[in-house]
C-alpha positions as CSV (number, residue, x, y, z in Angstrom):
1,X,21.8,-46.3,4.7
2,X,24.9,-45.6,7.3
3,X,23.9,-46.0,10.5
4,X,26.5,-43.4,11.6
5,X,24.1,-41.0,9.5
6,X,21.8,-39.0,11.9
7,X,18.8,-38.8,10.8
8,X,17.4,-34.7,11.3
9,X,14.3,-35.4,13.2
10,X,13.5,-33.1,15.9
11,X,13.8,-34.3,19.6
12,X,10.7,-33.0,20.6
13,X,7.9,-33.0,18.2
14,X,9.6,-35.8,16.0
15,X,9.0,-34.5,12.8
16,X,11.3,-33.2,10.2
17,X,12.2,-29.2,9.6
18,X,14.2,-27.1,7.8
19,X,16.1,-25.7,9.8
20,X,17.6,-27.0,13.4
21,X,19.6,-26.2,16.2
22,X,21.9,-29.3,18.0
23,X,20.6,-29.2,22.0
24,X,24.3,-30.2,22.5
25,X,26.5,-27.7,19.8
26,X,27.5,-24.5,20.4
27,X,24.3,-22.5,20.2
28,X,22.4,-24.8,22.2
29,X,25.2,-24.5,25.1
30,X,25.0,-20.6,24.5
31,X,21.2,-20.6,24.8
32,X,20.9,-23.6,27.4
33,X,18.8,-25.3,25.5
34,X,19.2,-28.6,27.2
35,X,18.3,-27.0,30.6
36,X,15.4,-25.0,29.7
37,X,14.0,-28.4,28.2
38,X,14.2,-31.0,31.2
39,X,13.1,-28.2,33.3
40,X,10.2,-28.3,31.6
41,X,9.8,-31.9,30.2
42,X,10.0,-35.3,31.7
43,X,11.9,-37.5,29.6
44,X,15.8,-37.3,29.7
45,X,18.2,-36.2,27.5
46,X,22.1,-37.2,27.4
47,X,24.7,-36.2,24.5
48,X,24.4,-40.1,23.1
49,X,21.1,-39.5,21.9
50,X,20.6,-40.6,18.3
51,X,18.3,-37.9,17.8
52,X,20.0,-34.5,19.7
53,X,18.1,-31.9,17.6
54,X,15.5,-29.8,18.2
55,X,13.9,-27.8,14.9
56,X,13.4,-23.9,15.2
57,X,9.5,-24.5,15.8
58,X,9.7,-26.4,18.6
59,X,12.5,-23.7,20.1
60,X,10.2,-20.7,19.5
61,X,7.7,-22.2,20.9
62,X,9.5,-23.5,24.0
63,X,11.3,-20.5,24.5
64,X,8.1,-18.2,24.7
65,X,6.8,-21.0,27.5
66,X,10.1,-20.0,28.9
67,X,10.1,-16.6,29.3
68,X,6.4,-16.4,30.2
69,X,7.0,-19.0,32.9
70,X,10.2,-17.1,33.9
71,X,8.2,-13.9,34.0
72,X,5.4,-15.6,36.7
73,X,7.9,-16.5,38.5
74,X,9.6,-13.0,38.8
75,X,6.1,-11.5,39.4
76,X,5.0,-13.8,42.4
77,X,8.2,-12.5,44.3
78,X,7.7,-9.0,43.3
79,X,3.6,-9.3,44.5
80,X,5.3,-10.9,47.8
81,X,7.9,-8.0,48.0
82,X,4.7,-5.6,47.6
83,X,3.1,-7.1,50.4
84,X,5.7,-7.1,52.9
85,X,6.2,-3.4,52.5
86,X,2.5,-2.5,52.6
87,X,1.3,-2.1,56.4
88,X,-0.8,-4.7,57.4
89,X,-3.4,-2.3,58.7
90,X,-3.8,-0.7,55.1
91,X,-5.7,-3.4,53.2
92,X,-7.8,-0.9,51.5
93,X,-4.2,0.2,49.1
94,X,-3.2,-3.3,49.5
95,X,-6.0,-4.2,47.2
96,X,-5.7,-1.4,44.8
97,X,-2.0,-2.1,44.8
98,X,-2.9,-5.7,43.2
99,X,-5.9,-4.1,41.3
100,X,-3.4,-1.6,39.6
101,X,-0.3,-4.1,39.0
102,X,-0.1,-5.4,35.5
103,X,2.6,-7.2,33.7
104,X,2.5,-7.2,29.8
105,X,4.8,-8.7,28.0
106,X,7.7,-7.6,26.9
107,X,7.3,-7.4,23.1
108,X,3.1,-5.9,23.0
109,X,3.3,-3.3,20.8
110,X,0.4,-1.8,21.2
111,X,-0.6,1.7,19.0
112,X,0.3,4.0,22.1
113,X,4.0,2.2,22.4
114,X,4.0,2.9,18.7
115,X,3.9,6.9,19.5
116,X,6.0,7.1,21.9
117,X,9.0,8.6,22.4
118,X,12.2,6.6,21.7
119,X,14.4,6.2,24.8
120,X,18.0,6.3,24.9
121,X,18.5,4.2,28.3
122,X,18.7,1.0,28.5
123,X,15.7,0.0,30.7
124,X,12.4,1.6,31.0
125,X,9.7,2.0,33.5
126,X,6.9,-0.7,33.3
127,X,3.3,0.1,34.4
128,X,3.8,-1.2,37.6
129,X,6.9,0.8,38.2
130,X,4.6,4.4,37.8
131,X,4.3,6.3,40.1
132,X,0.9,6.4,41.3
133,X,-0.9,9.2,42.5
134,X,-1.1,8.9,46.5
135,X,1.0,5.7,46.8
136,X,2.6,5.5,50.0
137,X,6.2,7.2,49.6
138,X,8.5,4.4,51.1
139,X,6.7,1.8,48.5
140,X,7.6,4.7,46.1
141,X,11.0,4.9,46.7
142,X,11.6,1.0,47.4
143,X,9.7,0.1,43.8
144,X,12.3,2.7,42.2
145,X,15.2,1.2,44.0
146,X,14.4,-2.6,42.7
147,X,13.5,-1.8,38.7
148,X,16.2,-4.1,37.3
149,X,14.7,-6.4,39.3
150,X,10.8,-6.1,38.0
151,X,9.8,-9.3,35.9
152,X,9.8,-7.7,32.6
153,X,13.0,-6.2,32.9
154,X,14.6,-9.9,34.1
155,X,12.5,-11.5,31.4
156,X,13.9,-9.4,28.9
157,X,17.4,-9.9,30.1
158,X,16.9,-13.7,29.9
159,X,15.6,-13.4,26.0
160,X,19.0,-11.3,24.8
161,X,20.3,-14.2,26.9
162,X,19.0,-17.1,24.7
163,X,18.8,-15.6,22.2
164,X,22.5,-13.6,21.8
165,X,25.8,-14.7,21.4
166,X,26.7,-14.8,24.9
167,X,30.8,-14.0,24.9
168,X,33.5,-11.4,24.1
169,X,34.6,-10.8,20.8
170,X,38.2,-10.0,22.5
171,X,39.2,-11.7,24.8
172,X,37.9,-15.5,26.4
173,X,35.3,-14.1,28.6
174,X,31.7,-15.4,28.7
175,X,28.9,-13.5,29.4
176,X,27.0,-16.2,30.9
177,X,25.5,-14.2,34.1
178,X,25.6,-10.9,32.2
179,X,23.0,-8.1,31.5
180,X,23.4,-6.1,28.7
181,X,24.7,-3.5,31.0
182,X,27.2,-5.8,33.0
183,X,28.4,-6.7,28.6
184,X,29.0,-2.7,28.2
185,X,30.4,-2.1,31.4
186,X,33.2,-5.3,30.6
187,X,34.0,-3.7,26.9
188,X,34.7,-0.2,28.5
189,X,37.1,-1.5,31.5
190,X,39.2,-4.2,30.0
191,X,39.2,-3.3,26.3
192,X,38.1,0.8,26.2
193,X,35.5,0.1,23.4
194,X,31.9,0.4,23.2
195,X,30.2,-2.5,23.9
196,X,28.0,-4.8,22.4
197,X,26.1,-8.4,21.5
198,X,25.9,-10.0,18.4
199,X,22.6,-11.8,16.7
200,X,22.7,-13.6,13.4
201,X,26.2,-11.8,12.6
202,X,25.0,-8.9,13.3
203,X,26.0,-6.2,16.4
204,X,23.7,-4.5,19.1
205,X,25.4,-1.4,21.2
206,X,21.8,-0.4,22.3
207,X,19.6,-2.9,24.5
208,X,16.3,-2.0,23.0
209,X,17.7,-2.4,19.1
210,X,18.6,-6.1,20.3
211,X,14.9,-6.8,21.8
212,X,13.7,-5.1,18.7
213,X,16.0,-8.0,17.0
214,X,14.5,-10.8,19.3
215,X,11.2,-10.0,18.7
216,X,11.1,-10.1,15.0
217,X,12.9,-13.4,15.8
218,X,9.6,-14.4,17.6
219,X,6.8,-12.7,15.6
220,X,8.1,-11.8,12.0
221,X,5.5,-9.3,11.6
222,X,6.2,-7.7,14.7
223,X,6.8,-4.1,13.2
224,X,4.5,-4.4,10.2
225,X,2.7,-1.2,8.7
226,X,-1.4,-1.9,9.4
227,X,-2.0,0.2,6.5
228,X,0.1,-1.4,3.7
229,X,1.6,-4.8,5.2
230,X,4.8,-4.0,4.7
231,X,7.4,-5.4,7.2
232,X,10.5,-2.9,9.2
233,X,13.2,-4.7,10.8
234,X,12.9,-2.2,14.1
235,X,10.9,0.4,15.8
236,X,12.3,3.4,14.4
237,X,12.2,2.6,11.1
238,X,8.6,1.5,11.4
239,X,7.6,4.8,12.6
240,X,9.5,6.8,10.2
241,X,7.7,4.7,7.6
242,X,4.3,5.2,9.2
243,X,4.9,9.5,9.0
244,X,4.7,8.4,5.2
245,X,1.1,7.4,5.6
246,X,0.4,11.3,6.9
247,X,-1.0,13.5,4.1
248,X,1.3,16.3,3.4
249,X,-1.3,19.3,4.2
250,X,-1.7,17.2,8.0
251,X,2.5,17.3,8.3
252,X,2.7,20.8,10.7
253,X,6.9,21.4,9.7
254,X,6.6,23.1,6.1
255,X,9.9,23.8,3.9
256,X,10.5,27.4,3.2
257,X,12.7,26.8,-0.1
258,X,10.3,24.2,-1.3
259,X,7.2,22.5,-1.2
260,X,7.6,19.4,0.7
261,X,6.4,19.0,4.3
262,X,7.3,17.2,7.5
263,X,5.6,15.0,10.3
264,X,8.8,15.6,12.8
265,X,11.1,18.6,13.0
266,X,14.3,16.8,12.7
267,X,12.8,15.7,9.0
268,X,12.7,19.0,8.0
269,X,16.3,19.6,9.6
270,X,17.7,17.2,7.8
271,X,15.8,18.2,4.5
272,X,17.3,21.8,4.8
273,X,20.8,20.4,5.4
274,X,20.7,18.1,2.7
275,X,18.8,20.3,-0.2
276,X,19.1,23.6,0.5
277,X,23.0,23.5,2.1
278,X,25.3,25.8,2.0
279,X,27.6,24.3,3.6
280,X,31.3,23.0,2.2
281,X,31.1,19.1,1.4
282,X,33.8,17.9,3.2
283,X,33.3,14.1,2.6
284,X,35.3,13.0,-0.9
285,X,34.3,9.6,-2.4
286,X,38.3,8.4,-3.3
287,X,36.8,6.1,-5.9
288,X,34.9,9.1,-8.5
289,X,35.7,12.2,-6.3
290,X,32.4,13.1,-5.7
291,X,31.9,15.3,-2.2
292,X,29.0,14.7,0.4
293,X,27.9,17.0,3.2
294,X,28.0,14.2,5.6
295,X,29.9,11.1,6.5
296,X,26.9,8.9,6.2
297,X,25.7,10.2,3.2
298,X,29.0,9.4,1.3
299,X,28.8,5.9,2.7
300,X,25.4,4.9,2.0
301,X,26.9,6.7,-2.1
302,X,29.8,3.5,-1.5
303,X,27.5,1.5,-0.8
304,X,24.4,1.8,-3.7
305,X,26.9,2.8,-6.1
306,X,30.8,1.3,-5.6
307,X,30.0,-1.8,-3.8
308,X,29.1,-4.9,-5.3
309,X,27.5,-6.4,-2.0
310,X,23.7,-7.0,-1.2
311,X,22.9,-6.7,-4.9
312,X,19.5,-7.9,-5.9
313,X,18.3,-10.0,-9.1
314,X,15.7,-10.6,-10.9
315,X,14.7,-13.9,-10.8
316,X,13.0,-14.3,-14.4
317,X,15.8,-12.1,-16.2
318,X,18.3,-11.9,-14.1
319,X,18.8,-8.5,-14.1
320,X,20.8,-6.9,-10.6
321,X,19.4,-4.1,-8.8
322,X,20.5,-1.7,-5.6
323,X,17.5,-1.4,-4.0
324,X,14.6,-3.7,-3.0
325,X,12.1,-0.8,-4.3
326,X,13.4,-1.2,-8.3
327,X,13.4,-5.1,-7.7
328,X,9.6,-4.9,-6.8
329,X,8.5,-2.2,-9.4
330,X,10.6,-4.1,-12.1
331,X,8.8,-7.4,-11.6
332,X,5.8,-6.0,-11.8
333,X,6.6,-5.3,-15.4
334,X,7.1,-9.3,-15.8
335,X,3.9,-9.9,-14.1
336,X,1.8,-7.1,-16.7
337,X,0.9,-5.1,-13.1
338,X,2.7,-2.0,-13.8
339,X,-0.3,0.5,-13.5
340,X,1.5,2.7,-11.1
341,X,2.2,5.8,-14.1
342,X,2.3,8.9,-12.6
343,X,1.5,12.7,-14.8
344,X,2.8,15.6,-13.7
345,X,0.7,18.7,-12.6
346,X,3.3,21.2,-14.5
347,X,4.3,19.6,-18.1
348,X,1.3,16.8,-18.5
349,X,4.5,14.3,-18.7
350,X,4.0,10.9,-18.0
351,X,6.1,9.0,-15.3
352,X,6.9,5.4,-14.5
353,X,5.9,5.6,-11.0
354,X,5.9,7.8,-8.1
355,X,9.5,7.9,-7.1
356,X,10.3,9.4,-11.0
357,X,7.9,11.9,-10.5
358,X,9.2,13.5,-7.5
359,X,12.9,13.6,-9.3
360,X,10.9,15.2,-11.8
361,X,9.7,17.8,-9.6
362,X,12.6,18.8,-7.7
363,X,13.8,19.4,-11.3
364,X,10.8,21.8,-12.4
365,X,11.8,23.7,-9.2
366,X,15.3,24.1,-9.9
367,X,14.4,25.1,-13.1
368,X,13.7,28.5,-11.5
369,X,17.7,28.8,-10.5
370,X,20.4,29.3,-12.6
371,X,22.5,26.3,-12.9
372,X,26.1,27.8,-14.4
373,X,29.1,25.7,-15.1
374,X,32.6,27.5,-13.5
375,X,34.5,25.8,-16.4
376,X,33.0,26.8,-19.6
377,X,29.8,29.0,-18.2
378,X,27.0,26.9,-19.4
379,X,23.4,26.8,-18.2
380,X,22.1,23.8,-17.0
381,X,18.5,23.5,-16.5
382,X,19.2,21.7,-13.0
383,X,21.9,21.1,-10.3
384,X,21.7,17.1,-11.1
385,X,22.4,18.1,-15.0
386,X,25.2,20.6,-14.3
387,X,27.4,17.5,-12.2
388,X,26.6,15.5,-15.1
389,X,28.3,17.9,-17.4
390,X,31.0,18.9,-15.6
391,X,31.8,15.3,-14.8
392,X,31.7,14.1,-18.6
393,X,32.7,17.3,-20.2
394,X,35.6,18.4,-17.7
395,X,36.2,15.5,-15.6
396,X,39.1,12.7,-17.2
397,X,37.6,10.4,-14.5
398,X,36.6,7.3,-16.1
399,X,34.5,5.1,-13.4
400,X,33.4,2.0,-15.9
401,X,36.6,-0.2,-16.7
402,X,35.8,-2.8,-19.8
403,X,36.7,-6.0,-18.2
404,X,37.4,-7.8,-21.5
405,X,40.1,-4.9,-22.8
406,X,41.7,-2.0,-21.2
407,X,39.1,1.1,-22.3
408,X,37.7,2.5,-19.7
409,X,34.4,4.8,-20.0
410,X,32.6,7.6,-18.2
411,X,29.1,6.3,-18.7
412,X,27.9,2.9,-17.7
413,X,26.0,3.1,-21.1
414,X,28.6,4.2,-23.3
415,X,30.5,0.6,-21.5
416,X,27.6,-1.0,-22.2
417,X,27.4,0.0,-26.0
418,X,31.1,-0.7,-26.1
419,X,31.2,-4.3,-25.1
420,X,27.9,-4.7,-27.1
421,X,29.4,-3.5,-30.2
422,X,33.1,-5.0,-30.0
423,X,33.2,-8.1,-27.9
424,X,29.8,-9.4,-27.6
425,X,27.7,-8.9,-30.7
426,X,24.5,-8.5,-28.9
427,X,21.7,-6.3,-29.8
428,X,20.7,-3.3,-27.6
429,X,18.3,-1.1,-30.0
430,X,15.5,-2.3,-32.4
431,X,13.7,0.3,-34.6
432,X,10.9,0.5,-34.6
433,X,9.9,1.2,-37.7
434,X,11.7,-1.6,-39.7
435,X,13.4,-4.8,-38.7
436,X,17.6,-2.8,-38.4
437,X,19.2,-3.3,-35.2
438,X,22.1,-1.6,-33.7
439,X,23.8,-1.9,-30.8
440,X,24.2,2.1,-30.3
441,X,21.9,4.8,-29.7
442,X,23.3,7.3,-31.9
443,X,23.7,4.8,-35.0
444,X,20.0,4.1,-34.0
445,X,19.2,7.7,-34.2
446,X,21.2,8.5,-37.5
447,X,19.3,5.4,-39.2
448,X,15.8,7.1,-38.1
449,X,16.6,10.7,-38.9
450,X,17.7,9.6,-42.5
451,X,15.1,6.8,-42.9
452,X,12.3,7.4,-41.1
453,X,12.0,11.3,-40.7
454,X,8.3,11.6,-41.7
455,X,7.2,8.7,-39.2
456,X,8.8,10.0,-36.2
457,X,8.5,13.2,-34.9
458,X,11.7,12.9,-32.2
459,X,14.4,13.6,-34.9
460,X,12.2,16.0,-37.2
């Protein structure tokens, strides 16, 4: 073997990992990884060492030590700070002073943090920082004064530290010293943007959305659901999720065009404005010309239905998807575990799971409207049918381009059929009845209407 090859075994524990992070490379100057560790270790370290790695384990783990020994630290000079303002003659608040001071960390997210409120500033009072009831005023006031300065805010500041990149995107400047604060305040003077820090390519403009980061960074399962496991990359989504959990007769903000029924009353804003509008849509995708109410709602459309990026696939049939909900529910199919078919209340019809069945619903209720087409004055039986026809009957947009000719389609399944029938030969339809194939629906509804009329009820 070349000697010149290093050999990935981490500096500390002296094992091999997966992943590692070079005490001496970029990220471990940005984090100070070599400082953290010889203040807290005995042996040496110098740039010459054969082994200058240290694997993400052993950096979680001394990072945590890190912080919580930061954090004691930050506390004994706050306790000392707390006794020098108390009088001397008072022991009897001095003691219920210490009694009441705790210091949790920074990332306990206990049920009650859960359902709070969440705050738009950047820092937030601690436990110590309250107010208490009777507390002598000056100790009030000096407290309120110095809460930058309490433990968990510094310790908290030191994580984004580590853990963010820790420089401006514009201009040479490091952020070595910086809060989160000092970062926005730099943005705003020298380059008149909105500030931020970036984590695993990713940007923060909001201090608590970049501890939320940190944290999951920490504990992976740091805003899992208790009820069904599943994992949220930050506190709002986590609660949004958890208002899922809530049965809808218990949801107090009730729809008054339609059944459904909301935990908060910005859900049920949001439901009128996007359901029952009545409002012109101003947004215009340029790639199909479809209009959205919003700006956020046409770019989440670019996004599932334009862009190629984030696609999912299967990894037994390689089949892509949009969403990580169809991934899950088709490889359940593969695995036999399918069991989630849903019936609805209305028609006794039979749906693949519970996401179908509410499309299915919002269509029984707009059955109740008439659905008229401008053009041509047909009646659709729902608002989702009437864009359908007015996009394939009236439109001469074509959205699906054959990429092995020049025809171009308005149905991803009339494309599909296409390059099925003339470039690629392969089968898309079996019947059912016989051993024919075809590679087009309607040739494989002609063949069982002229066939196989008495077996199968669909084309009688």
């Amino acid at each position: 073997m070349n000697n010149k090859t290093k050999i990935l075994i981490c500096r500390l524990c002296g094992k091999e990992n997966e992943k590692y992070f070079d005490i001496f490379g970029e990220e471990g100057r940005t984090w100070n990884i070599a400082s953290i560790i010889q203040s807290h270790f005995s042996f040496q370290l110098t740039q010459n060492d054969k082994y200058s790695q240290i694997c993400h384990t052993c950096w979680c783990k001394v990072q945590s030590f890190h912080i919580y020994y930061l954090e004691i630290q930050e506390a004994q000079k706050y306790l000392e700070f707390l006794l020098v303002e108390e009088s001397p003659t008072d022991n009897t608040l001095k003691v219920e002073e210490s009694k009441d001071t705790k210091f949790s960390f920074v990332f306990d997210m206990t049920q009650e943090t859960l359902n709070a409120d969440i705050s738009d500033s950047d820092t937030t009072l601690s436990k110590a920082e309250t107010i208490r009831e009777g507390a002598n005023p000056s100790v009030t006031k000096s407290r309120y004064k110095r809460k930058r300065d309490h433990p968990n805010v510094l310790a908290d500041d030191d994580l984004i530290r580590n853990w963010c990149q820790m420089k401006c995107t514009v201009c040479p400047e490091l952020f070595k010293d910086f809060t989160f604060k000092d970062v926005k305040v730099h943005y705003d003077k020298e380059h008149g943007m909105n500030g931020f820090l970036t984590c695993c390519h990713k940007k923060f403009f909001r201090r608590v959305r970049a501890l939320e980061h940190i944290a999951r960074h920490i504990n992976p399962e740091e805003f899992s659901c208790k009820q069904c496991n599943k994992n949220f990359s930050d506190k709002p989504s986590l609660l949004n999720h958890l208002d899922g959990h809530v049965s809808p007769d218990q949801r107090p903000h009730k729809c008054d065009s339609c059944e459904q029924s909301f935990v908060r009353r910005y859900q049920l804003s949001q439901h009128r404005k996007h359901r029952h509008f009545t409002e012109e849509k101003k947004f215009v995708c340029e790639k199909c010309s479809k209009s959205f109410l919003t700006k956020s709602i046409l770019q989440s459309h670019i996004r599932s239905v334009h862009s190629n990026t984030n696609v999912l696939m299967c990894d037994v049939c390689a089949k892509t998807f949009k969403s990580k909900q169809c991934l899950k529910q088709h490889i359940l199919k593969h695995r036999g575990e399918d069991t989630t078919r849903v019936q609805c209340t209305i028609c006794s019809a039979w749906l693949k799971h519970p996401n179908s069945l509410r499309g299915h619903m919002t269509r029984h209720l707009e059955a109740e409207i008439e659905h008229i087409c401008k053009e041509c004055g047909k009646t659709a039986p729902s608002r989702q049918a009437l864009r359908s026809h007015q996009r394939y009957i009236h439109s001469n947009i074509k959205l699906f381009p054959c990429t092995l000719c020049t025809k171009s389609f308005k149905k991803s399944l009339t494309l599909k059929e296409h390059v099925a029938s003339c470039h690629t030969g392969e089968v898309l339809y079996h019947c059912p009845f016989c051993t024919k194939t075809f590679n087009s629906s309607a040739n494989l509804y002609s063949h069982k209407k002229r066939m196989h009329q008495n077996n199968d009820k669909s084309v009688a």
